[in-house]
BADREN-760090 format. One line per field, with one value per atom (N, C-alpha, C, O, CB): residue in three letters; x, z, y. Coordinates in pm, 1 decimal, decimal comma. Glycine has a CB too. Layout:
// residues N
residu = ala ...
xx = X ...
zz = Z ...
yy = Y ...
//
This chain:
// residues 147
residu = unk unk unk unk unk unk unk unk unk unk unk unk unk unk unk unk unk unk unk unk unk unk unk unk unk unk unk unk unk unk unk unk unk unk unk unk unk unk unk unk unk unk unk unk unk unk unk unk unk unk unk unk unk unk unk unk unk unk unk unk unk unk unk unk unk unk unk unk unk unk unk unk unk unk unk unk unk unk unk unk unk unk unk unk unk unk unk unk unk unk unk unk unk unk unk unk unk unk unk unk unk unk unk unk unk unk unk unk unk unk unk unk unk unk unk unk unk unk unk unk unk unk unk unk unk unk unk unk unk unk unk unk unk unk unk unk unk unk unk unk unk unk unk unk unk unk unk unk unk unk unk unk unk unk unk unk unk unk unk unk unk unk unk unk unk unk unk unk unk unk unk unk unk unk unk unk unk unk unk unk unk unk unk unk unk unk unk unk unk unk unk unk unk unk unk unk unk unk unk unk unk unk unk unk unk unk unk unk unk unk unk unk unk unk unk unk unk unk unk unk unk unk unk unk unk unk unk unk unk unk unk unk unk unk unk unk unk unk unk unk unk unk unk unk unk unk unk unk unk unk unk unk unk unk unk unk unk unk unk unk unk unk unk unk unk unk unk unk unk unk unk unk unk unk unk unk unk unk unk unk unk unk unk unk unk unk unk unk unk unk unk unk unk unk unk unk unk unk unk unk unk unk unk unk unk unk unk unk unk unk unk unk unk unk unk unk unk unk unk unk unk unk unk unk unk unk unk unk unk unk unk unk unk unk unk unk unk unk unk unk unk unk unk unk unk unk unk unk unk unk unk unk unk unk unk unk unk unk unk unk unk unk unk unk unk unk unk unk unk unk unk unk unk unk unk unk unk unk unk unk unk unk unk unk unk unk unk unk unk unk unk unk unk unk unk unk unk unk unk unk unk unk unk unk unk unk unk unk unk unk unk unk unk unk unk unk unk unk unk unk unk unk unk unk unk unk unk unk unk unk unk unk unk unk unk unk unk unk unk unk unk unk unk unk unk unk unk unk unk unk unk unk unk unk unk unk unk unk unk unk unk unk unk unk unk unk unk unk unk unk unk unk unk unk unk unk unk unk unk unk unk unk unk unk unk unk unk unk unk unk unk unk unk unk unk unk unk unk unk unk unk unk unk unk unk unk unk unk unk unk unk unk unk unk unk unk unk unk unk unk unk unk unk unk unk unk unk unk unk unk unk unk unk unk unk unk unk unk unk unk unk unk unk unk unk unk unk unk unk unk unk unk unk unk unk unk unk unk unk unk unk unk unk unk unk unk unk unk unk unk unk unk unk unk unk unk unk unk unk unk unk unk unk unk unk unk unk unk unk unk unk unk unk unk unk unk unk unk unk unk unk unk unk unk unk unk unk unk unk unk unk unk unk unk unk unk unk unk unk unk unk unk unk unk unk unk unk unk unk unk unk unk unk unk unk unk unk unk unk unk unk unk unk unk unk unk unk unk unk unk unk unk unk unk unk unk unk unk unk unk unk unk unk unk unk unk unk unk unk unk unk unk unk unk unk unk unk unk unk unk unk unk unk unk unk unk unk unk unk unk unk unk unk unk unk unk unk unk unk unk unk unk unk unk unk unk unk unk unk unk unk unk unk unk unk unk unk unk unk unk unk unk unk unk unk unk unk unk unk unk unk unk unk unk unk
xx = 11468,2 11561,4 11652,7 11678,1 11643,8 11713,1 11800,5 11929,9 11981,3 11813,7 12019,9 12069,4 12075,6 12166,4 11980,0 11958,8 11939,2 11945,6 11980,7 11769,9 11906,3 11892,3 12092,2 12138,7 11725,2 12172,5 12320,3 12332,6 12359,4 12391,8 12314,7 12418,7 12393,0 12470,8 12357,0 12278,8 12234,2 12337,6 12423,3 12047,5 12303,7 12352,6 12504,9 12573,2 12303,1 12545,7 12739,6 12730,1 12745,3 12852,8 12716,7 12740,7 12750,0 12854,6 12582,4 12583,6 12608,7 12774,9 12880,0 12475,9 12730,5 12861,9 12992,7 13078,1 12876,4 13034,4 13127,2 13170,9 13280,1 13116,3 13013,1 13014,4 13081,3 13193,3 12819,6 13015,1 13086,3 13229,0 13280,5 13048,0 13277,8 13397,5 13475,6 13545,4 13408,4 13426,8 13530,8 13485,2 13574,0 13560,5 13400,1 13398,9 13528,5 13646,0 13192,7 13507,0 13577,1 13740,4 13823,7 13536,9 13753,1 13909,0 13973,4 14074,7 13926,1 13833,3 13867,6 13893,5 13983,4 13684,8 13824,0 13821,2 13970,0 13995,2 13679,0 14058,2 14165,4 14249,9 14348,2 14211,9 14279,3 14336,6 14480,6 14518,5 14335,0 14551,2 14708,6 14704,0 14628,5 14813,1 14796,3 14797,6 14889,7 14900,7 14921,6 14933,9 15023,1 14958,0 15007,1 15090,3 14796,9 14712,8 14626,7 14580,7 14617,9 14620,8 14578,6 14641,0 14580,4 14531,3 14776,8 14851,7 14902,3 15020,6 14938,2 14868,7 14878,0 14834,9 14713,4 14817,8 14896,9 14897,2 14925,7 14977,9 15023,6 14890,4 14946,0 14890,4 14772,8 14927,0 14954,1 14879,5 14851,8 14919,7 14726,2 14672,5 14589,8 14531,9 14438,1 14402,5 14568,5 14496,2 14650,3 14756,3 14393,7 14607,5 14705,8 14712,7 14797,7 14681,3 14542,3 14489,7 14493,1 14385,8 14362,7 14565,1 14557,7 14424,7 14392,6 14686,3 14378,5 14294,6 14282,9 14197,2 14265,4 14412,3 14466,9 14459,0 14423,9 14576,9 14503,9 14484,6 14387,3 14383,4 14541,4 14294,7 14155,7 14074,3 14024,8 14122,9 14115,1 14050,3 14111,8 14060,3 14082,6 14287,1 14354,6 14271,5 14253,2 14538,6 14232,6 14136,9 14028,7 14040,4 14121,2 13909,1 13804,0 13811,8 13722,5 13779,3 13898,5 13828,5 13932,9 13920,8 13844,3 14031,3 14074,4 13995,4 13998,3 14174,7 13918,4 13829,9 13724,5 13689,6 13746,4 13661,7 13550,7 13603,5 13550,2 13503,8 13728,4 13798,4 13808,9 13797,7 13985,2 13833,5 13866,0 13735,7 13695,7 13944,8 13660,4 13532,3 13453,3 13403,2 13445,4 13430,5 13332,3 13353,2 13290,8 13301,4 13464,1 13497,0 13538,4 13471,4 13605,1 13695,0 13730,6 13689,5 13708,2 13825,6 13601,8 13562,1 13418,5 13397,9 13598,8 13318,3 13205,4 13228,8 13136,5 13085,9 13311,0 13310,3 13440,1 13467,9 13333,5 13491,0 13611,0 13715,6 13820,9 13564,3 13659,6 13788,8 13936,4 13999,8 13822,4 13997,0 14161,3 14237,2 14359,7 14223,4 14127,3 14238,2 14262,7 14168,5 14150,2 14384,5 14495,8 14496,6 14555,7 14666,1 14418,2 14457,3 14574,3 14614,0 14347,6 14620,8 14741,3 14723,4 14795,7 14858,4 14646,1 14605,9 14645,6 14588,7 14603,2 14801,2 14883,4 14947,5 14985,3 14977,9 14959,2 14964,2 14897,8 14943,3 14998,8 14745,6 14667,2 14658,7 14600,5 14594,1 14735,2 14787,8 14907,9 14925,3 14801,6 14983,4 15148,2 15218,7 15298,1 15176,7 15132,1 15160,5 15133,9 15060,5 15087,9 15225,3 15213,0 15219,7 15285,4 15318,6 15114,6 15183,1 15173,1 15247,8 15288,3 15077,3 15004,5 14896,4 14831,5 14882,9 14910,8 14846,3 14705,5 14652,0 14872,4 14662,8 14547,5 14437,9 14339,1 14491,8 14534,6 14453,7 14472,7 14419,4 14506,2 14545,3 14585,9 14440,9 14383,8 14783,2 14398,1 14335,2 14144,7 14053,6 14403,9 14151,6 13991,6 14017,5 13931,3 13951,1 14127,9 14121,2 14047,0 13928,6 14362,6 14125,0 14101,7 13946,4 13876,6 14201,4 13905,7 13736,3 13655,3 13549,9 13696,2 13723,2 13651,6 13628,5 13543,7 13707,7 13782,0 13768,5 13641,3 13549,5 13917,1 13667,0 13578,3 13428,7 13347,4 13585,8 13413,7 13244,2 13239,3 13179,2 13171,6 13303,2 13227,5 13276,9 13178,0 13252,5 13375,5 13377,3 13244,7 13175,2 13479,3 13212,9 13105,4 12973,5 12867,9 13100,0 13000,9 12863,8 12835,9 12722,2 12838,6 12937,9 12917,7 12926,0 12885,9 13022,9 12959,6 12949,4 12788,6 12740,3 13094,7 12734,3 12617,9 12553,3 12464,5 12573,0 12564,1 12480,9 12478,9 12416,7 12526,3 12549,0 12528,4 12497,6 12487,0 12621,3 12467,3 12447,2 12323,3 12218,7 12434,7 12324,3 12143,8 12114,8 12186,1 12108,3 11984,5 11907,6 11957,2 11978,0 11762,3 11988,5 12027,6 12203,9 12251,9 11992,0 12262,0 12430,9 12374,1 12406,5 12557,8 12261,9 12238,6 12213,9 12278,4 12138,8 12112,8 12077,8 12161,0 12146,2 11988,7 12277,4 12412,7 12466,8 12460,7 12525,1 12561,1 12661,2 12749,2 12780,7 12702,2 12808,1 12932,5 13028,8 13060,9 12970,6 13131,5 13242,4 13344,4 13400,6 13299,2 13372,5 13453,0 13367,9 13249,0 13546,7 13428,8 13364,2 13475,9 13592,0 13313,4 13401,7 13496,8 13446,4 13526,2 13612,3 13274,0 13205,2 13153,0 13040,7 13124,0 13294,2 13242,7 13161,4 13189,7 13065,6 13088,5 12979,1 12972,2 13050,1 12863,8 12909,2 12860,5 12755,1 12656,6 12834,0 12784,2 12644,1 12587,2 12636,0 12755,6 12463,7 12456,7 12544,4 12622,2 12358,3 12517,2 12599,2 12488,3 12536,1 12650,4 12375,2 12313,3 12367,3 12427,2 12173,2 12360,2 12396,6 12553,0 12587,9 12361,3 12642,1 12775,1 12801,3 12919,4 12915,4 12731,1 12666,1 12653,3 12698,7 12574,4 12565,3 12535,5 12587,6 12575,1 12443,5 12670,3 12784,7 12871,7 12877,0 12864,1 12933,6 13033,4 12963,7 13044,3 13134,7 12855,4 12809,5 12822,8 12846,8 12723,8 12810,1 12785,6 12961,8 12998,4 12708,5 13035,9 13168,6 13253,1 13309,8 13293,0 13206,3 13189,6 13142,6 13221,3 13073,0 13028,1 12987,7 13049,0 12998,7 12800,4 13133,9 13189,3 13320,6 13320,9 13251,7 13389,3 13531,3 13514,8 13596,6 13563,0 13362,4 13365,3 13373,4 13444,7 13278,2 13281,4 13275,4 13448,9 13484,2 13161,1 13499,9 13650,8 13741,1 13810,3 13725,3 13740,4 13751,7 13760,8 13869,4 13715,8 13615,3 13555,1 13615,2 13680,6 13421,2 13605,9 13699,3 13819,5 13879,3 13688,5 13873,6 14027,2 14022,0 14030,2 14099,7 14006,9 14006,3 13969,4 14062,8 13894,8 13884,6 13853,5 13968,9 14030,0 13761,0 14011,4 14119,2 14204,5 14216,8 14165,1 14279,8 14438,7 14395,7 14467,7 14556,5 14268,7 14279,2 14395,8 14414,6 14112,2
zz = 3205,7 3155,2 3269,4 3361,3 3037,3 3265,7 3359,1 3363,4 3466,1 3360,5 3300,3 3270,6 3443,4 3526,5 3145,4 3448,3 3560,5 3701,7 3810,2 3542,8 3676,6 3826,2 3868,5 3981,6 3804,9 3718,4 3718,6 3804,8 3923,8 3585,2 3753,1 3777,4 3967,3 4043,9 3642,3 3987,1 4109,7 4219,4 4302,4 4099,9 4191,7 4236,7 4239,4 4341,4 4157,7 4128,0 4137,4 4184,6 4300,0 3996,7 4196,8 4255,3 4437,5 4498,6 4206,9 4498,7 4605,1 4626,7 4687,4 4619,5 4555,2 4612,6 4593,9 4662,3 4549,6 4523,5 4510,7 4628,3 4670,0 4389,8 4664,4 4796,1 4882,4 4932,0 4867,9 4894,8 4977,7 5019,3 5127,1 4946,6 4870,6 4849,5 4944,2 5035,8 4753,2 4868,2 4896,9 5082,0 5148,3 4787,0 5133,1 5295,1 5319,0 5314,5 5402,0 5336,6 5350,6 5353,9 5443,8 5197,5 5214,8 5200,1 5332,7 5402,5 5042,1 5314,0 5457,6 5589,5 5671,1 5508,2 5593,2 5754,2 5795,0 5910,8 5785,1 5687,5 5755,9 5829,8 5757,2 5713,9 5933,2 6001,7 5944,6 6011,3 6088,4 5847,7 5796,6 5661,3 5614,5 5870,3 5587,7 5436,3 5485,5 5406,8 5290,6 5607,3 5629,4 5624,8 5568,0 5749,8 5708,9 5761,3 5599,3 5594,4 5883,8 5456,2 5378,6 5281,5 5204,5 5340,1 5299,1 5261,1 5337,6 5306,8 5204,6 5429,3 5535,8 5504,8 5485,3 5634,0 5491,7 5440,7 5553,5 5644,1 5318,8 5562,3 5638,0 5633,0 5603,4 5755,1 5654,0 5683,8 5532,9 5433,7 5806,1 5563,6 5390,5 5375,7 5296,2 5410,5 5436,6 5365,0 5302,4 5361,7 5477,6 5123,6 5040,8 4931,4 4856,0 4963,5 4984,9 4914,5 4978,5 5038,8 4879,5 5013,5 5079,7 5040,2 4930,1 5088,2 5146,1 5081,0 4976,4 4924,0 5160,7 4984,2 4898,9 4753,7 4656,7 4938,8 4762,0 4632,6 4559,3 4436,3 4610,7 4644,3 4679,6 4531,5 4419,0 4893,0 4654,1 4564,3 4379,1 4281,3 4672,7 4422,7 4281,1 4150,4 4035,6 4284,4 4208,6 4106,9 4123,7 4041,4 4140,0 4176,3 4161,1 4064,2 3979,5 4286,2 4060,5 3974,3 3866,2 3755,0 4042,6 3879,7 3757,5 3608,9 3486,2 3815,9 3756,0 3643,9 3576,9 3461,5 3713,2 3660,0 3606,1 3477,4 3366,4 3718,1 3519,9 3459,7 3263,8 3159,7 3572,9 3274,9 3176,0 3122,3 3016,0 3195,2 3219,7 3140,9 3111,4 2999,1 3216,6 3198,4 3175,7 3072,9 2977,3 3324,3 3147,5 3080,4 2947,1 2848,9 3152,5 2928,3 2789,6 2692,5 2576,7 2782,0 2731,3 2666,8 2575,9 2454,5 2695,1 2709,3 2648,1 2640,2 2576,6 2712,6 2675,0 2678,6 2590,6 2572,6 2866,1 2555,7 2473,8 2554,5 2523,7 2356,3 2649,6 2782,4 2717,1 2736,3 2970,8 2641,2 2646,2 2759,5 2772,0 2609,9 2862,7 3011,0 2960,9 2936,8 3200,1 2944,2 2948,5 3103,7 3197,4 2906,9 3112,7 3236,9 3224,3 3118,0 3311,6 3330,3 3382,1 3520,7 3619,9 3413,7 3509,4 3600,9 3711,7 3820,3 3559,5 3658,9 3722,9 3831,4 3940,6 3625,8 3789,7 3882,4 3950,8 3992,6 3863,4 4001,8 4062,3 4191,4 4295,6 3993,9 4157,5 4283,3 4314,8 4436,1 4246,0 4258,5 4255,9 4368,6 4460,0 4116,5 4304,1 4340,4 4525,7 4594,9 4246,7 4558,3 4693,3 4752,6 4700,4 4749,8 4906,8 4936,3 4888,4 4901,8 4929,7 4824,8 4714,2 4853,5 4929,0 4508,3 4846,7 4985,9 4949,4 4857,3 5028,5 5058,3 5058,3 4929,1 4855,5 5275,7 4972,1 4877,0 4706,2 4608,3 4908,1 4714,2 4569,9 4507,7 4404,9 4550,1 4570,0 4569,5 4589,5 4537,5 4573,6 4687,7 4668,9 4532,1 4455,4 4812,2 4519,7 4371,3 4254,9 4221,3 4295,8 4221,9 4161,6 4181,6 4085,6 4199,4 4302,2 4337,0 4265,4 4205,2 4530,3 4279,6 4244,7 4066,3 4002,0 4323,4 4023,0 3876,7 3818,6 3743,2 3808,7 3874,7 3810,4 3798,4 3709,2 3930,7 3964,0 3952,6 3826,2 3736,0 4085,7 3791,6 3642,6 3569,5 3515,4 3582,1 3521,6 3416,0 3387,6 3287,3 3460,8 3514,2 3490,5 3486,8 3430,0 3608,5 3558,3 3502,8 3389,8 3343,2 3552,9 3326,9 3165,8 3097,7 2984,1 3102,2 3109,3 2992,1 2995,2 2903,8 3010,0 3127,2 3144,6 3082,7 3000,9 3319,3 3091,7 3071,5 2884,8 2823,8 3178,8 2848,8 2685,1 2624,8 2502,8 2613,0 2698,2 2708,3 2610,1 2646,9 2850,1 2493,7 2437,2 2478,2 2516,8 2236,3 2456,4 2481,8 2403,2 2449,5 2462,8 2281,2 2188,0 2199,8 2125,3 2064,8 2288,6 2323,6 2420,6 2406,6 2380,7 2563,2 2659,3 2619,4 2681,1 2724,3 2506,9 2445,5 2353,3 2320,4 2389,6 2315,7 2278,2 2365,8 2483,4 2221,2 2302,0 2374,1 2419,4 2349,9 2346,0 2532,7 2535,2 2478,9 2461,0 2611,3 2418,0 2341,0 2360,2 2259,1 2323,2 2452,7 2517,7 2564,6 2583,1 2628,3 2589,7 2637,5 2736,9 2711,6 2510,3 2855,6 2887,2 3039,1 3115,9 2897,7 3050,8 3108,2 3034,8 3023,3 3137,1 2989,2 2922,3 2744,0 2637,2 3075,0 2756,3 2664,5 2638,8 2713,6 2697,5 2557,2 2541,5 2612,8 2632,5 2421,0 2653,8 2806,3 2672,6 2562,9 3063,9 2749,7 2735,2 2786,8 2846,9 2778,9 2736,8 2813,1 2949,9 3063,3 2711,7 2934,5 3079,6 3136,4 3241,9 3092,9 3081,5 3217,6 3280,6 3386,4 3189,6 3178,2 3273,4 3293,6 3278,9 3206,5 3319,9 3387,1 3498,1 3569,9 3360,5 3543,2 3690,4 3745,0 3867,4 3721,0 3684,6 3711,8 3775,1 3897,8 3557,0 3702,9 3801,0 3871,0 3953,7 3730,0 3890,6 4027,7 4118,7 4217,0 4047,7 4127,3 4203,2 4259,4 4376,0 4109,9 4157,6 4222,3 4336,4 4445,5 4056,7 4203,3 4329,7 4455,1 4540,9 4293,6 4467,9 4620,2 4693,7 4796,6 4623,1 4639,2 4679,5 4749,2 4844,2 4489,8 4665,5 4685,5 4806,3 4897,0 4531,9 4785,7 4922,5 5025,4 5119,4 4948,7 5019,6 5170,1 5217,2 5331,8 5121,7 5144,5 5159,6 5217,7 5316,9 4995,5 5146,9 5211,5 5302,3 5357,8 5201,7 5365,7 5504,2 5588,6 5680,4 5505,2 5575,9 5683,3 5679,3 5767,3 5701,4 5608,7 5595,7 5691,2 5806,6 5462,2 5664,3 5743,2 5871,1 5943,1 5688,6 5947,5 6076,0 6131,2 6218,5 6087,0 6052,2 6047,1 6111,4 6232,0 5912,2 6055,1 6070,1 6116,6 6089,1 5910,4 6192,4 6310,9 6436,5 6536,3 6381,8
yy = 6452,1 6353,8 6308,0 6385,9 6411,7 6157,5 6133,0 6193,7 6149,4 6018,1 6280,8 6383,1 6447,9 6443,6 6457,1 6496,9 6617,7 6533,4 6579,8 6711,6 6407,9 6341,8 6264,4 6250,4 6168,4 6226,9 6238,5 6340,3 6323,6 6264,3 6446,7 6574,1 6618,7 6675,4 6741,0 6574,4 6596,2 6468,0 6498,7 6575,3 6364,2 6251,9 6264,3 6255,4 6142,4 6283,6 6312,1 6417,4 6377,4 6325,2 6529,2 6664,5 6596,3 6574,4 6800,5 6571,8 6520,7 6418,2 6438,4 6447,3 6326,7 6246,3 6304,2 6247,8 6111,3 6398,1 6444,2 6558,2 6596,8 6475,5 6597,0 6706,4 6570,6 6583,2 6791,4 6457,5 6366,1 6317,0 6287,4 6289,0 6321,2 6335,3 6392,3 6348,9 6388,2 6582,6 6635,7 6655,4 6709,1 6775,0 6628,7 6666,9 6528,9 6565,4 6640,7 6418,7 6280,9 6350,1 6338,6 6153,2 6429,2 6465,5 6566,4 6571,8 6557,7 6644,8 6788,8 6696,1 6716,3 6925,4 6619,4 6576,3 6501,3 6468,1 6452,2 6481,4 6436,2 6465,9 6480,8 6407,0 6485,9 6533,8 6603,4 6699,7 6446,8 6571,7 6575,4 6543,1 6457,9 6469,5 6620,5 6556,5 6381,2 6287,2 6696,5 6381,8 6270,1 6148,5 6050,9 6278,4 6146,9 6069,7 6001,5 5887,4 6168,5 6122,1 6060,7 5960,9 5886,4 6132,0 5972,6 5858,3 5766,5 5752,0 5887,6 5691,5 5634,9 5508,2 5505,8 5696,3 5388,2 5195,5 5145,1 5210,3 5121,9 5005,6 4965,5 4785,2 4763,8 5063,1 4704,5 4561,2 4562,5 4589,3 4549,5 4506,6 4410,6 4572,5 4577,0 4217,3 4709,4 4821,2 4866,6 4887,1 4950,8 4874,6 4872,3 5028,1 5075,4 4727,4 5077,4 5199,0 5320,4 5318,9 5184,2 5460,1 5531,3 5646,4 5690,9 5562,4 5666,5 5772,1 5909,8 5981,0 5804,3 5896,1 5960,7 5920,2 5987,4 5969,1 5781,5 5753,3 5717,2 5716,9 5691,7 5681,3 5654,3 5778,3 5771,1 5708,6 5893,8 6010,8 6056,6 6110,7 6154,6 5978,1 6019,4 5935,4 5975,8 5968,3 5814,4 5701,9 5753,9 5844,7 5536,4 5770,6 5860,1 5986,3 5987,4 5902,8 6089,4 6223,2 6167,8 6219,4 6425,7 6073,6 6026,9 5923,5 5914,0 5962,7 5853,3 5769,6 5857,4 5832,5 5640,2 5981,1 6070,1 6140,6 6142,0 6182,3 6202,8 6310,4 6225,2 6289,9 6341,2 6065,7 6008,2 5994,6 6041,9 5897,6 5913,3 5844,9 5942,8 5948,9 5738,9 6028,1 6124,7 6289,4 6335,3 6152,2 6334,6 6453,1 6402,8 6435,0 6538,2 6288,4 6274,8 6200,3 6237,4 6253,9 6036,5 6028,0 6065,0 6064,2 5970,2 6101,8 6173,9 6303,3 6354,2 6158,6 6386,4 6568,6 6588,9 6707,5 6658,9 6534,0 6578,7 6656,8 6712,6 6668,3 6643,0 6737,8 6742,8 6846,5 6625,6 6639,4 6623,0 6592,4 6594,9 6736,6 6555,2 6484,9 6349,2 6273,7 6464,7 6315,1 6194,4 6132,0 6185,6 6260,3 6006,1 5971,8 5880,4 5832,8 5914,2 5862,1 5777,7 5680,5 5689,5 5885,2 5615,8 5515,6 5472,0 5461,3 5435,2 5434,6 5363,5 5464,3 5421,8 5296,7 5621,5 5706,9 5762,3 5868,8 5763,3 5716,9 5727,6 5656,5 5687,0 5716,1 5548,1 5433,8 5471,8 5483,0 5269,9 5491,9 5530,7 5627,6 5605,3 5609,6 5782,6 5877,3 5873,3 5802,7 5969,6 5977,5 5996,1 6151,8 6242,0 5913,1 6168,0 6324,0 6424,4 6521,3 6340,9 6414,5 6551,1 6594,4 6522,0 6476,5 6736,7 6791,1 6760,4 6698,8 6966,4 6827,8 6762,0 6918,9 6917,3 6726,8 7016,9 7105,8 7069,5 7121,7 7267,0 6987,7 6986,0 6871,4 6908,0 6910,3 6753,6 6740,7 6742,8 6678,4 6724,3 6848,0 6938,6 7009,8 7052,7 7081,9 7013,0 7125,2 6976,0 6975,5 7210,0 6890,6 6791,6 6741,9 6709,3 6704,9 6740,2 6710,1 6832,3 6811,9 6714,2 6979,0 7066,5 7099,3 7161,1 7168,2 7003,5 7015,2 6917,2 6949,5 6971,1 6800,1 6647,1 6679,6 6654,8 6492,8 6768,5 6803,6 6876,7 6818,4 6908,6 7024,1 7089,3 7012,1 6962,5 7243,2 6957,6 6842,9 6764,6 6781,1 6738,2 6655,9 6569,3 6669,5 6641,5 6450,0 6791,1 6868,4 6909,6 6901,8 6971,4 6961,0 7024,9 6922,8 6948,0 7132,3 6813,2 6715,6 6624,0 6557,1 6599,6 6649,2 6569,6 6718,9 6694,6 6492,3 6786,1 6874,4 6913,0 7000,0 6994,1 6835,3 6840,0 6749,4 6761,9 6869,5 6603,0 6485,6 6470,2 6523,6 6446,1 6405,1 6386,5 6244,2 6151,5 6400,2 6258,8 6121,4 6040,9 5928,7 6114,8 6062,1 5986,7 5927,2 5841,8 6074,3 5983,2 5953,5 5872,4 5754,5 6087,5 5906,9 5842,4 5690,9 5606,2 5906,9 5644,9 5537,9 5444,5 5326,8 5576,3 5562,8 5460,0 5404,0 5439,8 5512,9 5256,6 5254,3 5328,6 5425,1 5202,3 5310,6 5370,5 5355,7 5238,2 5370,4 5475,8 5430,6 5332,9 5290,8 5515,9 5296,9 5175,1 5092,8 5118,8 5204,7 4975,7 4862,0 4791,2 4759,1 4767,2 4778,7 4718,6 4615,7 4561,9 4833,5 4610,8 4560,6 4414,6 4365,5 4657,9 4367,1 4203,5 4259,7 4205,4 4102,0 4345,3 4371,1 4484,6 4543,7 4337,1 4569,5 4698,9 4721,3 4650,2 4730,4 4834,2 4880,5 5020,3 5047,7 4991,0 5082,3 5238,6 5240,4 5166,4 5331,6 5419,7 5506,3 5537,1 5535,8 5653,5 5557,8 5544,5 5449,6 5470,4 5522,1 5321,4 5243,2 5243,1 5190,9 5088,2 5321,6 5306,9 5446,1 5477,4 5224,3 5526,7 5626,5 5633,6 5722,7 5642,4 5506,3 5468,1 5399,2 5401,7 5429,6 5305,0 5187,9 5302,9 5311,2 5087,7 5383,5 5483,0 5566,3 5608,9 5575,0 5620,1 5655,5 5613,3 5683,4 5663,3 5441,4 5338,7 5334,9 5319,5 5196,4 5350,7 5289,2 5432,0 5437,8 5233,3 5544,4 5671,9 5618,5 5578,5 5795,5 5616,5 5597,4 5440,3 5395,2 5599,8 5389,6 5220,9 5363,1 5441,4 5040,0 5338,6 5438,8 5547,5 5562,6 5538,8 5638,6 5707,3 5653,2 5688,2 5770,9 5535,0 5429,7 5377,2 5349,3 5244,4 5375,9 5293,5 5404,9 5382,4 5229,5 5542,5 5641,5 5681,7 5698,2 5678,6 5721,4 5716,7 5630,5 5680,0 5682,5 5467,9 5406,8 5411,0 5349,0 5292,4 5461,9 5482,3 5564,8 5522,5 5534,3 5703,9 5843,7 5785,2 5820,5 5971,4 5712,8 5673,9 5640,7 5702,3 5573,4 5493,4 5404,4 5488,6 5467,2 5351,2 5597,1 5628,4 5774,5 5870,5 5614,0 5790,8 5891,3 5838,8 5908,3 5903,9
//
């Protein structure tokens, strides 16, 4: 089932993740703006395991994580361990919830809509894989950036 090839795919990118977070030199360097770059890597990562933590853990896993969006951009200066912790939560989140996942939830919509239309849930499944791996890339040049 596509289930197993998710869990493989986010796990990797999330390994991606969290290397991107290690390599910064300073918790200083991951909140670091400047000019038309308006996103710190930091916050980068706070919208990443925030969007998983919501879409994935609460609305398909029943997790009870409350996201807060707006503090995902907001927030500042959260070390950098505080966040591998946060990378390290999202992975078993998105793992145990894919991992209870039926074909038959996969072939529903998703409970929200908010792609113009109702998608599956496979397909916005892979839609946030996809934005995972957008967000790592932005990441990555950040961290270059403000070496």
């Amino acid at each position: 089932m596509i289930t197993t090839v998710l869990i493989d795919l986010y796990d990797k990118e999330l390994d991606k993740l969290e290397k991107e977070i290690s390599l910064y030199e300073s918790d200083e360097q991951l909140w670091k703006i400047g000019g038309d770059i308006l996103n710190s890597g930091g916050n980068l990562c706070l919208h990443l395991t925030g969007n998983l933590q919501h879409f994935i853990g609460a609305t398909l896993g029943d997790s009870g994580y409350i996201r807060n969006r707006d503090a995902e951009f907001k927030l500042k200066n959260i070390p950098k361990q505080k966040l591998l912790e946060e990378i390290a939560n999202s992975k078993r989140i998105v793992t145990d919830t894919l991992e209870q996942i039926s074909k038959k939830e996969l072939d529903s919509n998703f409970p929200i809509t908010f792609l113009d239309e109702p998608k599956s849930t496979e397909y916005i499944l892979v839609f946030f894989l996809s934005h995972l791996s957008y967000h790592i890339g932005q990441i990555n040049y950040h961290r270059r950036l403000v070496k």
